[in-house]
C-alpha positions as CSV (number, residue, x, y, z in Angstrom):
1,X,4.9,-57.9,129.2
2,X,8.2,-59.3,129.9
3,X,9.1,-58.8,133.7
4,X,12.7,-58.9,134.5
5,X,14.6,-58.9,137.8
6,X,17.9,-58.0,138.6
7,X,19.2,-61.9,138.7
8,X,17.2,-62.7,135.3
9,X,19.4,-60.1,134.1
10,X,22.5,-60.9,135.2
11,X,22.2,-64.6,134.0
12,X,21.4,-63.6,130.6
13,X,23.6,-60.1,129.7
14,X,27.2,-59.7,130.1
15,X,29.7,-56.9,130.1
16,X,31.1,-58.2,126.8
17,X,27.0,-57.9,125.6
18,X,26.7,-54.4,126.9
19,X,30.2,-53.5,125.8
20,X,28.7,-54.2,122.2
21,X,25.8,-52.6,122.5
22,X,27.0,-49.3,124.2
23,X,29.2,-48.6,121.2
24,X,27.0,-49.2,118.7
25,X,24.3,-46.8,121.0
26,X,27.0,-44.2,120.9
27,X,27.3,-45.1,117.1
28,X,23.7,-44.1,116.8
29,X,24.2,-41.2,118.9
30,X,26.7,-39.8,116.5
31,X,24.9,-40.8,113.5
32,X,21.7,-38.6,114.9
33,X,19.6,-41.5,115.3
34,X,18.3,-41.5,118.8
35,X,16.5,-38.9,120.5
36,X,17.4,-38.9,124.5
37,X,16.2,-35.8,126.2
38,X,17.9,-34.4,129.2
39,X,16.5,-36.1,131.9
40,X,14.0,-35.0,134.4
41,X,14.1,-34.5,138.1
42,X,10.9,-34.2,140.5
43,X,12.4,-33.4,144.2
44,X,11.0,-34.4,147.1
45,X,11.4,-32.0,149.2
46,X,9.4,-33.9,152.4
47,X,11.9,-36.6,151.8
48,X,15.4,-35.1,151.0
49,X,14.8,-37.5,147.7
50,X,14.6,-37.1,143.6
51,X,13.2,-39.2,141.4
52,X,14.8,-39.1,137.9
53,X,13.2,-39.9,134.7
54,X,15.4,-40.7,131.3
55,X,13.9,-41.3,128.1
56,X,15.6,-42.4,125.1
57,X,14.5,-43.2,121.3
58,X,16.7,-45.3,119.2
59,X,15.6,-45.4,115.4
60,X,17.3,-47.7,113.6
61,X,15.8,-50.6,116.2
62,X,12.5,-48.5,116.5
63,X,12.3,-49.1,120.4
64,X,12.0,-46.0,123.5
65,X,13.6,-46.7,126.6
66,X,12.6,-45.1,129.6
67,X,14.6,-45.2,133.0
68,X,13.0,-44.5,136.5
69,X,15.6,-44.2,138.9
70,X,14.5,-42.9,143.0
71,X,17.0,-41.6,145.2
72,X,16.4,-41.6,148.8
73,X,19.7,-40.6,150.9
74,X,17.7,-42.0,154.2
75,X,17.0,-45.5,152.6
76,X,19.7,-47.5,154.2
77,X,18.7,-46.3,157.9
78,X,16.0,-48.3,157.0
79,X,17.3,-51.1,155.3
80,X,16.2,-50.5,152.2
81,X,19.0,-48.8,149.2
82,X,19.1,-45.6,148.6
83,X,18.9,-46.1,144.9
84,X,16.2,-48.3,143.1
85,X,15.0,-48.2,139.5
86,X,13.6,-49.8,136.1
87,X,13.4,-49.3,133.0
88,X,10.3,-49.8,130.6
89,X,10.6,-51.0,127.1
90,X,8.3,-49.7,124.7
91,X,8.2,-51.0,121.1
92,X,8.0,-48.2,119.3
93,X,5.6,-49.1,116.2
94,X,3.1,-49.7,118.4
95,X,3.8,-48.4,121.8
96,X,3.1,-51.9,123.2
97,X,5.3,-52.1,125.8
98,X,7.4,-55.0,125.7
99,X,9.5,-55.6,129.2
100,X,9.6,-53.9,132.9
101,X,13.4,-54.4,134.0
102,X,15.3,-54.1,137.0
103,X,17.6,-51.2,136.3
104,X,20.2,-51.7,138.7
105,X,22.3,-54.4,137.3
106,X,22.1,-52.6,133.9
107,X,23.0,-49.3,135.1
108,X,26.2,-50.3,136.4
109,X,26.7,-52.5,133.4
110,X,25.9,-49.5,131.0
111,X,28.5,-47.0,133.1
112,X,30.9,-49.4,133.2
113,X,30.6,-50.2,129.1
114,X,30.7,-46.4,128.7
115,X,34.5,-46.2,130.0
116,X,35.0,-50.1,128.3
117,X,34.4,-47.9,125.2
118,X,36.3,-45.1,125.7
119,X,39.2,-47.3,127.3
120,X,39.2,-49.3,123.8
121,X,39.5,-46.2,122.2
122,X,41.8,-44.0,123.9
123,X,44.0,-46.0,125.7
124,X,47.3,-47.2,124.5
125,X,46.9,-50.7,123.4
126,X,49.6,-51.9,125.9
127,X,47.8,-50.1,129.4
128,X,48.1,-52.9,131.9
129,X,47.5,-50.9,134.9
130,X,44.4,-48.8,135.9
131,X,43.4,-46.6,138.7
132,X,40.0,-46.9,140.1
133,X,38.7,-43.4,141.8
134,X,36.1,-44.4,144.3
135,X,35.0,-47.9,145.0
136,X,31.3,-47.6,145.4
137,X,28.5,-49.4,143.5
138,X,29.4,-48.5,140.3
139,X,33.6,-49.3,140.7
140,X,33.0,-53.1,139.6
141,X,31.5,-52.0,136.4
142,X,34.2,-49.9,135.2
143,X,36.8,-52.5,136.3
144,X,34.9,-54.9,134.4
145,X,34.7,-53.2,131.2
146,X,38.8,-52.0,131.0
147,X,39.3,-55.7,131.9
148,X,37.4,-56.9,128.9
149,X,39.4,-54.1,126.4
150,X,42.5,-54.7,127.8
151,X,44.4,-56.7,129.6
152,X,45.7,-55.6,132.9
153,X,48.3,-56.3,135.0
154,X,47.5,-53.7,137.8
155,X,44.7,-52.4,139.4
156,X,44.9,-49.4,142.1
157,X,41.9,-48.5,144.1
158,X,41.5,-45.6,145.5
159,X,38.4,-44.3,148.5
160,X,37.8,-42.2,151.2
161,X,37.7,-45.3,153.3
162,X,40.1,-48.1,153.1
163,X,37.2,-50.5,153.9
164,X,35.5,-49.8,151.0
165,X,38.5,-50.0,148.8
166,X,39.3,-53.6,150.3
167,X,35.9,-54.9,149.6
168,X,36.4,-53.7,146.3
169,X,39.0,-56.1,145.6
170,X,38.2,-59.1,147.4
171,X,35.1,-58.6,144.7
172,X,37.4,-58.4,141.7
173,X,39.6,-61.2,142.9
174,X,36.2,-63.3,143.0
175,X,35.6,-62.2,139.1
């Protein structure tokens, strides 16, 4: 079995990869070829903490994905982040499963091609300027993805704490 991290990843996937790949999922999705059940949350009571599980079946590429993803709100008191998961590959012909990933990379990858998609889509072809709500860890995927659809000529950013928000864009003025 294939063991990726989260660097492995990064060095070999890009935004314009996922970008692809997302639409043709939600191609798939449309077409009733994939079979994603609503996920599933055990709670941990003891801990203040969920753990999430998300299966998914594509057929036309005859793989299942699942995604593991753990919660825990009290992580970062202990220096350790308060989310963490993987996802397992499993080809789906044989049930051999094929690669253990880091999920963390792809997650905000994947949410960030989501609105990539829907920004290709649905926005005028002419949007130069969009507004980012929120600049936690997922913020640098979504301003990834509109800037691969479109070409922008403004970017507002917009959080609870201005600290966050200028983090934010020294990040997407190192892009």
């Amino acid at each position: 079995m294939l063991i990726l991290a989260r660097e492995d990843i990064r060095g070999m996937y890009a935004m314009k990869d996922c970008l692809r790949d997302v639409e043709q999922a939600f191609s798939y999705l449309i077409e009733g070829k994939t079979v994603t059940p609503v996920r599933t949350g055990v709670e941990h009571k003891k801990f203040g903490a969920t753990t999430l599980y998300m299966p998914s079946y594509i057929e036309p590429v005859d793989y299942v994905a699942a995604k593991v993803v753990s919660i825990f709100p009290d992580n970062p008191a202990k220096g350790l982040p308060a989310l963490q998961g993987v996802i397992l590959l499993t080809e789906a012909r044989t049930g051999r499963h094929v690669a253990l990933m880091d999920a963390t990379y792809l997650t905000v990858l994947r949410t960030g091609a989501s609105s990539g998609v829907a920004t290709k889509y649905l926005a005028r072809e002419d949007a130069e300027v969009c507004a980012v709500l929120g600049c936690g860890a997922q913020a640098i995927g979504q301003i990834q993805a509109v800037m691969e659809v479109r070409k922008l000529r403004k970017l507002s950013l917009f959080n609870r704490t201005r600290e966050k928000a200028e983090q934010l864009k020294q990040t997407v003025r190192e892009l």
